[in-house]
TIMI-2910 file (N, C-alpha, C, CB; in pm, 1 decimal, decimal comma, always signed):
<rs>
+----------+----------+----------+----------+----------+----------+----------+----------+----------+----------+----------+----------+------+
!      n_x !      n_y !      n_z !     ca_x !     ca_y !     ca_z !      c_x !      c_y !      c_z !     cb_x !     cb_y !     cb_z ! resn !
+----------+----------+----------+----------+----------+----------+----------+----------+----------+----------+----------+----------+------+
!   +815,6 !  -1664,8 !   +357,4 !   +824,7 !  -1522,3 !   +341,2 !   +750,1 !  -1453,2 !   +454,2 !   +770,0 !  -1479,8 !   +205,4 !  Unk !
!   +778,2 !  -1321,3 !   +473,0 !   +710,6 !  -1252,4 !   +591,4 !   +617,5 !  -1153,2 !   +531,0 !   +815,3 !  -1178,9 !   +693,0 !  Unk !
!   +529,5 !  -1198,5 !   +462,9 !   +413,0 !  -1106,9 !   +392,8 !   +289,5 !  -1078,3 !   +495,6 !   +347,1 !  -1190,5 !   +250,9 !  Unk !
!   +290,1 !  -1008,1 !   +450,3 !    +92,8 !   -973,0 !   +558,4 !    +20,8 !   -894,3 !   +431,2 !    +95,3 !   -804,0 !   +764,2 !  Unk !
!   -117,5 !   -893,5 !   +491,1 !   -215,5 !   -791,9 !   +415,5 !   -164,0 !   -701,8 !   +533,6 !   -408,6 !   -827,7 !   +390,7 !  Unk !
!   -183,4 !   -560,4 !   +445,4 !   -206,3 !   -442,1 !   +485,8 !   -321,8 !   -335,9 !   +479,8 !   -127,7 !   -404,4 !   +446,6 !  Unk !
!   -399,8 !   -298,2 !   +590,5 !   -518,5 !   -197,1 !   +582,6 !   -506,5 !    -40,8 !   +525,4 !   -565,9 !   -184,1 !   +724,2 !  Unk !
!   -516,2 !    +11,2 !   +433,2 !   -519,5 !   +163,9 !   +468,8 !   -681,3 !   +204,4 !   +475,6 !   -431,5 !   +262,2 !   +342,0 !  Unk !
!   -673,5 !   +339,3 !   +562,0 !   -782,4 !   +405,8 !   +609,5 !   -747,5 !   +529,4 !   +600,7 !   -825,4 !   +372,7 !   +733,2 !  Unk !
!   -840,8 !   +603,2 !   +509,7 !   -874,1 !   +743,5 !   +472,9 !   -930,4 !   +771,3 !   +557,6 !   -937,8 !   +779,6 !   +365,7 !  Unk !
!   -929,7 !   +924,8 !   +598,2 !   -963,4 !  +1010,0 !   +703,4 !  -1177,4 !   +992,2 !   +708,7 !   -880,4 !  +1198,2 !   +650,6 !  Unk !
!  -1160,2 !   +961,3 !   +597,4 !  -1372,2 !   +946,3 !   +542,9 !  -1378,2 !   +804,7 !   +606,7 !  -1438,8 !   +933,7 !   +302,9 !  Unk !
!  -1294,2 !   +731,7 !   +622,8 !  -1313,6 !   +613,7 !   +636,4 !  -1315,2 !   +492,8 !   +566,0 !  -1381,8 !   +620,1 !   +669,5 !  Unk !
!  -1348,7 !   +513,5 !   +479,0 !  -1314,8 !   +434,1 !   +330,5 !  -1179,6 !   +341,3 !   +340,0 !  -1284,0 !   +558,0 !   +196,9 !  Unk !
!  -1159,6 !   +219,9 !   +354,7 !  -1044,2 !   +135,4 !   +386,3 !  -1062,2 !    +84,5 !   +182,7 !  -1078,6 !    -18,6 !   +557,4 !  Unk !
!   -877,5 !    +44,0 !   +201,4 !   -835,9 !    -16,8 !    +73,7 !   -698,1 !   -131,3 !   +157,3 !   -772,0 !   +133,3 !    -65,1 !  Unk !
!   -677,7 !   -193,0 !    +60,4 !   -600,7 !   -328,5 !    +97,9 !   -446,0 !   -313,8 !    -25,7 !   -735,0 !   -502,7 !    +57,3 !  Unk !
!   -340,8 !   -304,2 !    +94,9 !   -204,0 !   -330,5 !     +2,6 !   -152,5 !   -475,4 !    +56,1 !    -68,0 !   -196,7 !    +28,8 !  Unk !
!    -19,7 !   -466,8 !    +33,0 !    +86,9 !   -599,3 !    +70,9 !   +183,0 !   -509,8 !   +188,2 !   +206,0 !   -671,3 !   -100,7 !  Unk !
!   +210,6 !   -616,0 !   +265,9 !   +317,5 !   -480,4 !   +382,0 !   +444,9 !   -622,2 !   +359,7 !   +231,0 !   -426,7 !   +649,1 !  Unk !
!   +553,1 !   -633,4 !   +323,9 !   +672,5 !   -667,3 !   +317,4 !   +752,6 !   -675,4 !   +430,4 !   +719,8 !   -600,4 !   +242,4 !  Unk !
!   +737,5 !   -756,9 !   +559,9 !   +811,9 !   -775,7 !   +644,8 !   +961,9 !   -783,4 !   +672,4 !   +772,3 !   -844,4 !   +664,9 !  Unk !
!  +1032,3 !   -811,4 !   +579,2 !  +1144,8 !   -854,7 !   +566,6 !  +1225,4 !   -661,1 !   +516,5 !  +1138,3 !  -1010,9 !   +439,0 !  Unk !
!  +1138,5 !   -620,7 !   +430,7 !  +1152,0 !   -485,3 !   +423,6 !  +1094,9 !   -387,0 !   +498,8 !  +1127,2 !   -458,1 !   +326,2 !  Unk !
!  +1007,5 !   -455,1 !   +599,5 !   +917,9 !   -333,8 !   +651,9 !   +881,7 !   -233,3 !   +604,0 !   +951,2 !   -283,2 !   +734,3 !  Unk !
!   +814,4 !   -306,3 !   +448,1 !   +723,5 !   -144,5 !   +409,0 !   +610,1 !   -208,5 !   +313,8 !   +837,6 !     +6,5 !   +297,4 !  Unk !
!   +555,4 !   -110,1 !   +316,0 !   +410,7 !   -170,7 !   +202,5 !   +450,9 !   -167,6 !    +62,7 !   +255,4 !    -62,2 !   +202,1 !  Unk !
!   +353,7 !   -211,1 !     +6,6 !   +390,6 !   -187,8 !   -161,2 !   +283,4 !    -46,3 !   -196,2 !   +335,9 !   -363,4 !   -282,6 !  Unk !
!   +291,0 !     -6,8 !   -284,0 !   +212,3 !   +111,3 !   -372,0 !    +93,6 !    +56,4 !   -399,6 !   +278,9 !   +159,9 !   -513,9 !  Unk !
!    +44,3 !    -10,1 !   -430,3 !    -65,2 !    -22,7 !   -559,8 !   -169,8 !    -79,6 !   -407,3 !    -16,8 !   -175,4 !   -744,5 !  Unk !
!   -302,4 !    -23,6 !   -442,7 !   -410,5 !    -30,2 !   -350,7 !   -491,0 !    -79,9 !   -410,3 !   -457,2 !    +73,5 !   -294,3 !  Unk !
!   -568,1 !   -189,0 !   -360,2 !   -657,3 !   -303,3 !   -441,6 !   -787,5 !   -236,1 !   -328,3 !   -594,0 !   -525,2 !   -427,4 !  Unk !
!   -932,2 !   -282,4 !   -357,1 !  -1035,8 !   -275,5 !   -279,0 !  -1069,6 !   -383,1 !   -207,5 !  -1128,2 !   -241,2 !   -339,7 !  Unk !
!   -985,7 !   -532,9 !   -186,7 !  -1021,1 !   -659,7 !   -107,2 !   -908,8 !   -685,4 !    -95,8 !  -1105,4 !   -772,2 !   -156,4 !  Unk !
!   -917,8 !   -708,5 !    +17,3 !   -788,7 !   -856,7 !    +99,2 !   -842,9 !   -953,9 !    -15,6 !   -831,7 !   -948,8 !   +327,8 !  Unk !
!   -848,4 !  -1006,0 !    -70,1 !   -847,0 !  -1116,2 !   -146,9 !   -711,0 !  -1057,7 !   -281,6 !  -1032,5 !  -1150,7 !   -205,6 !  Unk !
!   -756,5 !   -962,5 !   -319,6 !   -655,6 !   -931,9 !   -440,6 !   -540,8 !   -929,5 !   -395,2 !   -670,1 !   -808,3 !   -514,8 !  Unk !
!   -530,0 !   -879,9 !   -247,9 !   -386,3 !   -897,4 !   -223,0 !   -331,0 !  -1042,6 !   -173,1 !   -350,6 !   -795,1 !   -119,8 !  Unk !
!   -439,8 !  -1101,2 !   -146,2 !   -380,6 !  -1237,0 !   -138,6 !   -345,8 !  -1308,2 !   -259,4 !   -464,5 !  -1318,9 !    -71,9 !  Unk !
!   -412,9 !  -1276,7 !   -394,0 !   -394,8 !  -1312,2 !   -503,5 !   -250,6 !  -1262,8 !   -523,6 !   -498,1 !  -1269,2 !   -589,8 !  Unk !
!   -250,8 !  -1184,3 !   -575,5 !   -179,4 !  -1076,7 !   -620,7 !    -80,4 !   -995,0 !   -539,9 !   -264,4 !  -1000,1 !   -661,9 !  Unk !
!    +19,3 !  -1036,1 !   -424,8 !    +82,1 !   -922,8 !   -336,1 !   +142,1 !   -770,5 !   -375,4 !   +189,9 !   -986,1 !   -280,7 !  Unk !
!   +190,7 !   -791,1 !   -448,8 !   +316,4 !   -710,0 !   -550,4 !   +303,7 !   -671,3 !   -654,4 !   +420,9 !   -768,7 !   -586,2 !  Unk !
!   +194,6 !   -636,1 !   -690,5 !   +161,8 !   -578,2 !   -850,4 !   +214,1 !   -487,0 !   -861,5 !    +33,7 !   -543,6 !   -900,0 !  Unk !
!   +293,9 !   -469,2 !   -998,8 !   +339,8 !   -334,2 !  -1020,0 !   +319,8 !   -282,2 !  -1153,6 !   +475,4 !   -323,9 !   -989,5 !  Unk !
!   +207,0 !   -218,6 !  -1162,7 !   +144,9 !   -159,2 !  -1302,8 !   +244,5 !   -125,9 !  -1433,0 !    +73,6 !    -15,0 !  -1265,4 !  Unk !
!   +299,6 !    -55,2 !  -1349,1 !   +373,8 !    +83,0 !  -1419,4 !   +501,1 !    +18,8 !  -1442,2 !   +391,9 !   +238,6 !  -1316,7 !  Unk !
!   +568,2 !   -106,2 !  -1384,6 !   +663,2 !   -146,6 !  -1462,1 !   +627,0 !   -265,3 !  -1560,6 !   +767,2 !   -176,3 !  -1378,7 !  Unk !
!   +530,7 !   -333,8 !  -1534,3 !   +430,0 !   -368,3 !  -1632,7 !   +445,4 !   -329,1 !  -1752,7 !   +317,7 !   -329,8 !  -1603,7 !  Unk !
!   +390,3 !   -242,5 !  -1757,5 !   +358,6 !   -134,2 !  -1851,5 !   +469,3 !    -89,3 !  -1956,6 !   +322,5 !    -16,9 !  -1769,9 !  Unk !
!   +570,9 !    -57,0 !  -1861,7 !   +720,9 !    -20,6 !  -1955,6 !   +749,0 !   -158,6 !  -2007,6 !   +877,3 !    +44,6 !  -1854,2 !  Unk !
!   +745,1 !   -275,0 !  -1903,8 !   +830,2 !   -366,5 !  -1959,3 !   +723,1 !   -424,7 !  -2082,2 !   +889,7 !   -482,5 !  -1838,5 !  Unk !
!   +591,8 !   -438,6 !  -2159,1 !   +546,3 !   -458,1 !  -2282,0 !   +521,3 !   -333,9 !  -2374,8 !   +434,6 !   -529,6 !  -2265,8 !  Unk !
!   +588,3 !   -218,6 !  -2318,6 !   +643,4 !   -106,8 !  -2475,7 !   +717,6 !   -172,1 !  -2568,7 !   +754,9 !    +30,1 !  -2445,3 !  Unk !
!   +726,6 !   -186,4 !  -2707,7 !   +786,7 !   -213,7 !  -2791,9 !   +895,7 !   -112,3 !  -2777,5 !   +714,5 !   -225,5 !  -2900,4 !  Unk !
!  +1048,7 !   -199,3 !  -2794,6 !  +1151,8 !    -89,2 !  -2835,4 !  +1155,4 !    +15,9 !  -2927,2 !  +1242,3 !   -137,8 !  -2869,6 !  Unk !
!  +1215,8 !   +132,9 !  -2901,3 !  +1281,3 !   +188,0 !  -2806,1 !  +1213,6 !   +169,5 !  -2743,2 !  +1324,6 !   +290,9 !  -2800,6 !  Unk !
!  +1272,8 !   +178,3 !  -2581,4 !  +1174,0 !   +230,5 !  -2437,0 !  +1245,6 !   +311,0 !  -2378,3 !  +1129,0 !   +122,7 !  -2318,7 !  Unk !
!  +1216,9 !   +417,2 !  -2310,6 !  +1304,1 !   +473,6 !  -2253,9 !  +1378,1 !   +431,7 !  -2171,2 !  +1272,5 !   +545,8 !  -2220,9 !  Unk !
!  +1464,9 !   +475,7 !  -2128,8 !  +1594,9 !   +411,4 !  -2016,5 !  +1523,3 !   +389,4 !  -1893,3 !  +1739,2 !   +526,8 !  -1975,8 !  Unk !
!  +1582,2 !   +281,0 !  -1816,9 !  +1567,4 !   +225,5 !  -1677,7 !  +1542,4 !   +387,2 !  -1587,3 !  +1732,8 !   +118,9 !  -1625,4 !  Unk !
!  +1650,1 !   +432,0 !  -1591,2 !  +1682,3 !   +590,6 !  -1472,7 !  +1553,4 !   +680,2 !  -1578,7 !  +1930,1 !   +701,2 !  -1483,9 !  Unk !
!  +1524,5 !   +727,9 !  -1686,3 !  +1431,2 !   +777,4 !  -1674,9 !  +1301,9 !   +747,7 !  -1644,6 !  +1437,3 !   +813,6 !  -1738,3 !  Unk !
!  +1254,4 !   +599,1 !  -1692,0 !  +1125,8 !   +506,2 !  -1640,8 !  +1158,0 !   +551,1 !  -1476,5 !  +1137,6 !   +296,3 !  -1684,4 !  Unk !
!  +1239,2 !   +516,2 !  -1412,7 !  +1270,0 !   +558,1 !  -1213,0 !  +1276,4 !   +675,7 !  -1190,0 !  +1415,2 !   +514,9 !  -1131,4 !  Unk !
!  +1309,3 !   +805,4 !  -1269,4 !  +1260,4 !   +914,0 !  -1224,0 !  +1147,5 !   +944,7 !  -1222,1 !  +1300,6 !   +988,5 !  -1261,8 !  Unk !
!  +1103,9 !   +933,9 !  -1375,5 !   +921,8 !   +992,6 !  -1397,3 !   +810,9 !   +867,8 !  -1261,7 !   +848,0 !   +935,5 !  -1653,2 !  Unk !
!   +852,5 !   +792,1 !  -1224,1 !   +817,0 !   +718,6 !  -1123,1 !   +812,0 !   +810,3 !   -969,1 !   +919,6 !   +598,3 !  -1127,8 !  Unk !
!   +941,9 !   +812,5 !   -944,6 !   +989,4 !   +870,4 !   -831,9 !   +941,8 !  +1040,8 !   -836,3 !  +1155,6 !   +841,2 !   -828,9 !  Unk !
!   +933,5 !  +1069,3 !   -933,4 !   +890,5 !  +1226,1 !   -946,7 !   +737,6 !  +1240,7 !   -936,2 !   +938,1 !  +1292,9 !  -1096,0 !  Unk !
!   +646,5 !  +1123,8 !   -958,7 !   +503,3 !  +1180,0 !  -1000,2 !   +449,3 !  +1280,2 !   -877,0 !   +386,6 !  +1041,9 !  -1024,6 !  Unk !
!   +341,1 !  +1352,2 !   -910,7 !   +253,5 !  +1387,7 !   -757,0 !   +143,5 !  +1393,1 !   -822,3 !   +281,7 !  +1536,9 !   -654,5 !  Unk !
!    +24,6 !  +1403,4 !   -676,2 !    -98,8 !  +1332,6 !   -717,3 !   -184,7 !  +1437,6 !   -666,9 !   -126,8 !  +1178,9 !   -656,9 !  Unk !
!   -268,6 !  +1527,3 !   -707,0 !   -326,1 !  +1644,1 !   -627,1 !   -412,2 !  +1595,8 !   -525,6 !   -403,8 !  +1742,8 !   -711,5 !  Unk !
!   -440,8 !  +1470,2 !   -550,6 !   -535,1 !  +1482,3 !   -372,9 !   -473,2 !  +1368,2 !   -292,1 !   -745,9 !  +1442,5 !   -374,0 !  Unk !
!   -332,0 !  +1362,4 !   -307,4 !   -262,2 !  +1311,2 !   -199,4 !   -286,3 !  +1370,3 !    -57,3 !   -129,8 !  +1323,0 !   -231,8 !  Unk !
!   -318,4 !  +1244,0 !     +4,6 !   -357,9 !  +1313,8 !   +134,2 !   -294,7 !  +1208,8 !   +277,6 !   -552,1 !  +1329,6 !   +131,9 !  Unk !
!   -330,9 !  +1241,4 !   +355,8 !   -260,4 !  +1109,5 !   +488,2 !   -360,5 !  +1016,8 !   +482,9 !   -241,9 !  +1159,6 !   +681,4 !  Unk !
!   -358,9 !   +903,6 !   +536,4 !   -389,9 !   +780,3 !   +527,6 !   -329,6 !   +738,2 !   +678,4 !   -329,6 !   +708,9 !   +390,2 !  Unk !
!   -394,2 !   +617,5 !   +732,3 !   -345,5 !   +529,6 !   +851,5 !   -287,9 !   +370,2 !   +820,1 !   -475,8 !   +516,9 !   +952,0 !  Unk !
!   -202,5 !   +331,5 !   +814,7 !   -170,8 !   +214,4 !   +751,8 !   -193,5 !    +95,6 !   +905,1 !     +7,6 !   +232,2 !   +670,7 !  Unk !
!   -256,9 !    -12,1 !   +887,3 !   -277,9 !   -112,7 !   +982,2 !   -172,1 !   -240,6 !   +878,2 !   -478,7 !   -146,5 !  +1014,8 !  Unk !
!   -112,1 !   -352,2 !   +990,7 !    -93,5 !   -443,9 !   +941,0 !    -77,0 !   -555,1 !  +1061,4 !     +4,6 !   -417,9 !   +850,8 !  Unk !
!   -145,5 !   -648,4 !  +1076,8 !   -105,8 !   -722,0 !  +1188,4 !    +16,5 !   -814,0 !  +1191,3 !   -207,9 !   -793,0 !  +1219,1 !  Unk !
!   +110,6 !   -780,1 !  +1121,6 !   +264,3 !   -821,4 !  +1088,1 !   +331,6 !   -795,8 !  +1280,1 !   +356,4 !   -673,5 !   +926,1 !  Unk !
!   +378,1 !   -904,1 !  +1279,6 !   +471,1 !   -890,6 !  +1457,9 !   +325,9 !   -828,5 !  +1529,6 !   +661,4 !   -726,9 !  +1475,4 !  Unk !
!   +234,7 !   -903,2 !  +1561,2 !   +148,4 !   -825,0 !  +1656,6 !   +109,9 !   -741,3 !  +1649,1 !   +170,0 !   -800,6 !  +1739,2 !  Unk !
!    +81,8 !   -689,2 !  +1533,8 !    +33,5 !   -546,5 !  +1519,9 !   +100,0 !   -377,8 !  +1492,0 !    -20,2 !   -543,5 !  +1629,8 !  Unk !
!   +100,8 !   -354,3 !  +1398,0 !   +128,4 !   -213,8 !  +1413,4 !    +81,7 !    -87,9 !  +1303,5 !   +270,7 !   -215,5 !  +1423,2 !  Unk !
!    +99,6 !    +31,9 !  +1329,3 !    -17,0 !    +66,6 !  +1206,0 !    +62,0 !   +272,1 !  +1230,6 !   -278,6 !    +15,1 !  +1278,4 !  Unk !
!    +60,6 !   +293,0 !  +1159,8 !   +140,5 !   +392,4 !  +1120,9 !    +87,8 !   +543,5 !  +1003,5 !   +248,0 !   +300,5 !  +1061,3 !  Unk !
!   +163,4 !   +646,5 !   +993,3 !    +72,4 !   +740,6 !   +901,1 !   +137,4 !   +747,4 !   +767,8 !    +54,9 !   +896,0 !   +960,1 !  Unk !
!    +73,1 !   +740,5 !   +665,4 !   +154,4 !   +737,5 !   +531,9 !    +43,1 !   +831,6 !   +417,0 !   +185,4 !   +543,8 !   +475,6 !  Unk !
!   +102,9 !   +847,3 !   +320,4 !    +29,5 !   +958,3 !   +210,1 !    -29,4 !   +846,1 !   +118,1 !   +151,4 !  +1083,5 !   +111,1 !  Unk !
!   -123,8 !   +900,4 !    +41,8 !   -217,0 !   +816,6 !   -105,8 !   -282,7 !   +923,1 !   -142,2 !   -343,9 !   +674,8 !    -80,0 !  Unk !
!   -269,5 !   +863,1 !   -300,8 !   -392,5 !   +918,0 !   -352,9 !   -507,1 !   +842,8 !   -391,8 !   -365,1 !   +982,9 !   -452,0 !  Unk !
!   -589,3 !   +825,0 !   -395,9 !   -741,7 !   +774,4 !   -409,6 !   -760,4 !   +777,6 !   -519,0 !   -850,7 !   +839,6 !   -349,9 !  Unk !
!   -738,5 !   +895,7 !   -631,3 !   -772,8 !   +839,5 !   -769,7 !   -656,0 !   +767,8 !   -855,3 !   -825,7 !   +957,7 !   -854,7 !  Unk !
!   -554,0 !   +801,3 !   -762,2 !   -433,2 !   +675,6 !   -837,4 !   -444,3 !   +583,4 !   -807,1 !   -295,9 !   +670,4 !   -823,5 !  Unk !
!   -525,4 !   +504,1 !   -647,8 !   -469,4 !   +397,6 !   -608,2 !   -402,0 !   +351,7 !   -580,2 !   -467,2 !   +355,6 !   -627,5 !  Unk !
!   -298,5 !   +443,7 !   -517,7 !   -163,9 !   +400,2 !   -466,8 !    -62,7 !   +487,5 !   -368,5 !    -91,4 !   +375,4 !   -585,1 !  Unk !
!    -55,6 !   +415,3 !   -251,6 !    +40,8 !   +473,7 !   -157,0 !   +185,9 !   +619,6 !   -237,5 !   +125,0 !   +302,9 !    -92,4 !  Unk !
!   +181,2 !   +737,9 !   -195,7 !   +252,6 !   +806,0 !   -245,5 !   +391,2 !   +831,9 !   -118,8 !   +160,5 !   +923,6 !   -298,0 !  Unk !
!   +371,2 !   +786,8 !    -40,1 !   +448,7 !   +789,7 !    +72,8 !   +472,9 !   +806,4 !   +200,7 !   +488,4 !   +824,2 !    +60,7 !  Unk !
!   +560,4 !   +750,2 !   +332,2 !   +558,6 !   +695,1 !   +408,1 !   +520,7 !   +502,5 !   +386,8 !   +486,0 !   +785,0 !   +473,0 !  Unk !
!   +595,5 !   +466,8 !   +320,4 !   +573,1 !   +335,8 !   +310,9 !   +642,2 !   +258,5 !   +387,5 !   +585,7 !   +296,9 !   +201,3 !  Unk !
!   +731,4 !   +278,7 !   +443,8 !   +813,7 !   +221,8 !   +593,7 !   +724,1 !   +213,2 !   +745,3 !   +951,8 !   +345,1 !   +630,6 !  Unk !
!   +738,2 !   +133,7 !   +786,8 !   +684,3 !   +143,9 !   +923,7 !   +783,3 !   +188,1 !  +1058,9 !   +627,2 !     +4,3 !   +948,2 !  Unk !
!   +899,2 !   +299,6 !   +969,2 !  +1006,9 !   +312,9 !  +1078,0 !   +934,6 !   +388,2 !  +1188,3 !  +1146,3 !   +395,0 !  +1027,3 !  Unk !
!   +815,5 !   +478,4 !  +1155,6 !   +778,6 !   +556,1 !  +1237,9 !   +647,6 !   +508,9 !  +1319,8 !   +768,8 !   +671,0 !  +1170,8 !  Unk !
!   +626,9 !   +351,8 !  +1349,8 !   +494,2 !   +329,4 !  +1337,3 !   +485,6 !   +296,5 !  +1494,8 !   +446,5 !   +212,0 !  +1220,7 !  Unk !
!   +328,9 !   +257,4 !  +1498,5 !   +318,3 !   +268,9 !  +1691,8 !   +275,0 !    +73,4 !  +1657,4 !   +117,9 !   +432,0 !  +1805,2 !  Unk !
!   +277,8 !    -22,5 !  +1772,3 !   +236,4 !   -104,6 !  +1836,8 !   +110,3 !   -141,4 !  +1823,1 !   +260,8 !    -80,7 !  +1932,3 !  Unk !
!    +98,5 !   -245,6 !  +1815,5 !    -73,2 !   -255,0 !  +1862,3 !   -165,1 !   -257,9 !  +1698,4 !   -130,8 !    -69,6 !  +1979,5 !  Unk !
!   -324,9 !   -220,5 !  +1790,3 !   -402,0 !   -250,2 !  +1637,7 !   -535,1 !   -116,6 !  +1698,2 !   -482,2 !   -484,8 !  +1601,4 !  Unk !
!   -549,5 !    -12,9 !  +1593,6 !   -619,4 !   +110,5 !  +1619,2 !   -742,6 !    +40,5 !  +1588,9 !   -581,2 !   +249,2 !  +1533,1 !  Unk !
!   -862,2 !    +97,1 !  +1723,2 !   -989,5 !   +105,4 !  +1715,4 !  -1027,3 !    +78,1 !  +1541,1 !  -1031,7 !   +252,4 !  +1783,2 !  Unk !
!   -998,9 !   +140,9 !  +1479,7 !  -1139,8 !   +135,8 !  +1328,3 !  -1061,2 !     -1,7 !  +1255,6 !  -1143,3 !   +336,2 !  +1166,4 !  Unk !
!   -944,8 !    -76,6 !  +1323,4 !   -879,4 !   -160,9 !  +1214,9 !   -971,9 !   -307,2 !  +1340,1 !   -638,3 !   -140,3 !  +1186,7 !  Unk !
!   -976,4 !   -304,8 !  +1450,3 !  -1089,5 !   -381,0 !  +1517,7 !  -1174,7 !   -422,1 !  +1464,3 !  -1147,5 !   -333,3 !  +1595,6 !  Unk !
!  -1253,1 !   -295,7 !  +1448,9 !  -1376,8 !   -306,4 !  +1430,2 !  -1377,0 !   -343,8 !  +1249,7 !  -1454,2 !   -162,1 !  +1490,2 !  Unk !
!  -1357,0 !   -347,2 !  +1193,6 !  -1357,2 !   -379,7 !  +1087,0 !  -1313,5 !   -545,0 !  +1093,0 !  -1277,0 !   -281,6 !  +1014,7 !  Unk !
!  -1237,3 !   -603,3 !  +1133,1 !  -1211,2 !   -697,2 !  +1148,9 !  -1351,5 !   -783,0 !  +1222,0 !  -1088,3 !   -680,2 !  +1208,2 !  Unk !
!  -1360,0 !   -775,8 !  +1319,0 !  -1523,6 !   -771,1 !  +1422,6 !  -1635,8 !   -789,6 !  +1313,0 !  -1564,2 !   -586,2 !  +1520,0 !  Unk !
!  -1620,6 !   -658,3 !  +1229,7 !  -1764,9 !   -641,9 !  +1117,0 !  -1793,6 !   -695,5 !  +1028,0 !  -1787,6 !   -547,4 !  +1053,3 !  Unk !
!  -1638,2 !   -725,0 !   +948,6 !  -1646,4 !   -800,6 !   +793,7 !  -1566,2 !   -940,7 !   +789,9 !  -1569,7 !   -695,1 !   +665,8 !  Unk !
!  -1528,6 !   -958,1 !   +960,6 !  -1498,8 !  -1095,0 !   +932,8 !  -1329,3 !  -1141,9 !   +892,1 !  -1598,3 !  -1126,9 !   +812,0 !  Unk !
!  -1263,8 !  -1000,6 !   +869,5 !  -1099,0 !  -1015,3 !   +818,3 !  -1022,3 !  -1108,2 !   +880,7 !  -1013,8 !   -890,5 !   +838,1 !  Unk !
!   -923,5 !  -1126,5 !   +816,5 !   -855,4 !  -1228,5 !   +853,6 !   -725,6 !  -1192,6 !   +913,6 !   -843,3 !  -1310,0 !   +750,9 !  Unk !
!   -746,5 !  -1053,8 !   +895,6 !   -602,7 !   -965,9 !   +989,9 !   -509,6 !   -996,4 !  +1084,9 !   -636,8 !   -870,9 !  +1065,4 !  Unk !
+----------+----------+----------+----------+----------+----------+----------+----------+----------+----------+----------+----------+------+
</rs>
């Protein structure tokens, strides 16, 4: 498979760890606090989780995917996504911080080359395996 860890970095600085999906070129949602959980764990997905152990009724597939696709998060804000997938590349995408989870730009269609200064140095500091 073409999996990588993925970095995000809040404008404070504060880094969190997703899954970036090579084969799809995009990250997953759900934001863990260690490269380890995502090595555990790539692909967690809470919220279908969640629907799929409701006791019947459950609501329908298309409404579970709207109320999904519809949420917003008031302190969605930009984020820098790093992933050293193909040599590097790292791109701008939205999160929220008290959801824990990428709200969008999860594609790297728009992304630059390479590996940004603070995703270095972090690597340099704590030793990553990036």
């Amino acid at each position: 498979m073409s999996n990588e860890v993925a970095v995000v970095r809040f404008d404070n600085g504060d880094v969190f760890y997703t899954a970036y999906h090579g084969t799809s070129s995009a990250i997953n949602y759900v934001l863990v606090s260690s490269e380890k959980e995502v090595i555990d764990d790539p692909f967690p997905d809470p919220e279908w989780d969640a629907w799929e152990s409701k006791p019947e009724p459950k609501e329908s597939l298309d409404e579970f995917y709207r109320r999904f696709n519809e949420a917003t998060y008031s302190d969605e804000e930009s984020v820098e996504v790093y992933t050293p997938y193909a040599g590097g590349i790292h791109w701008i995408a939205k999160a929220s911080r008290a959801a824990m989870r990428i709200t969008g730009g999860f594609s790297d269609e728009s992304s630059q080359d390479g590996c940004p200064d603070w995703a270095i140095g972090l690597i340099e500091s704590n030793g990553l395996r990036l």
